[in-house]
N, C-alpha and C positions, 0 to 999 in steps of 0.2 A: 504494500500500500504506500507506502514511504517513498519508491523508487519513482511513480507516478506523480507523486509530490512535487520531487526534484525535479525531475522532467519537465514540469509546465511552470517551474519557478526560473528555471537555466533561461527560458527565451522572453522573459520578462527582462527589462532595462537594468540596470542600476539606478539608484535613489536619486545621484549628482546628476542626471538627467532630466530631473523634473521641471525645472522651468522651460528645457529645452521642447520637451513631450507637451507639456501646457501652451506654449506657444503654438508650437503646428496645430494642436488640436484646434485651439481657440482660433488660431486664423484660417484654416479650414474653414470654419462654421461661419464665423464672422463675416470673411471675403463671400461667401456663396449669399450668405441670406441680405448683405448690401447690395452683392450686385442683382440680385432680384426684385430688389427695392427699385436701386436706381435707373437700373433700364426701362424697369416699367413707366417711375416717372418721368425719365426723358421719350420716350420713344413709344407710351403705353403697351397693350399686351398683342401683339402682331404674331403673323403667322412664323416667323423667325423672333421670337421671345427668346426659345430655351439655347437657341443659336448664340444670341446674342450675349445672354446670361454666362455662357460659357465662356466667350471669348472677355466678355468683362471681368472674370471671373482669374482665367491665365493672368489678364496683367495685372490685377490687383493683390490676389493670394501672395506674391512672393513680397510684397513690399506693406502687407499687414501683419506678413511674420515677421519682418524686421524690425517694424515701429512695435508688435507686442514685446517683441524681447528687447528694446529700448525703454519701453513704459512698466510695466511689470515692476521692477523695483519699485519707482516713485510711488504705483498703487500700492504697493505692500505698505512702503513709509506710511502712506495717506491713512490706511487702515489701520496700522499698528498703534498711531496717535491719536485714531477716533475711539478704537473699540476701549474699553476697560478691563485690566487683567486678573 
C-alpha cells in the first residue's frame, strides 16, 4: 500500500515550487476568462468568438504569468498587514 503512496507522491512538484505552480495556474484561468470578456466586449459574440478568444488568449497568457509572478509578493505583503495573526 505504501509503494502506491510513493508512487503518486514522486510526480508531485516540490514545495519551493509553489509560487511558480500558482502563477501558471492563476494565469491560465485569469488570461482565458479576460480574454473572453474582452473580445466579446470589443468585437461582441461572432461566429469567430472562440477563434478569437484563442488567439487573445496566446498573446496574453505569457505576459499574465509574468506580471502574477511580479505581483504575488506585494499581494502576500498587502494580506499579511491586513489579516490579524
Amino acid at each position: 500500500m505504501q509503494e502506491a503512496t510513493i508512487k503518486t507522491d514522486s510526480k508531485k512538484l516540490h514545495a519551493k515550487y509553489t509560487p511558480l505552480v500558482f502563477a501558471f495556474y492563476m494565469s491560465m484561468i485569469m488570461a482565458f476568462l479576460m480574454s473572453l470578456i474582452i473580445v466579446a466586449a470589443n468585437g461582441g459574440i461572432t461566429d469567430h468568438y472562440l477563434n478569437q478568444v484563442i488567439h487573445a488568449y496566446r498573446i496574453g497568457m505569457p505576459g499574465v504569468f509574468f506580471f502574477i509572478l511580479v505581483v504575488r509578493p506585494v499581494v502576500m505583503f498587502m494580506v499579511k498587514h491586513t489579516i490579524r495573526s
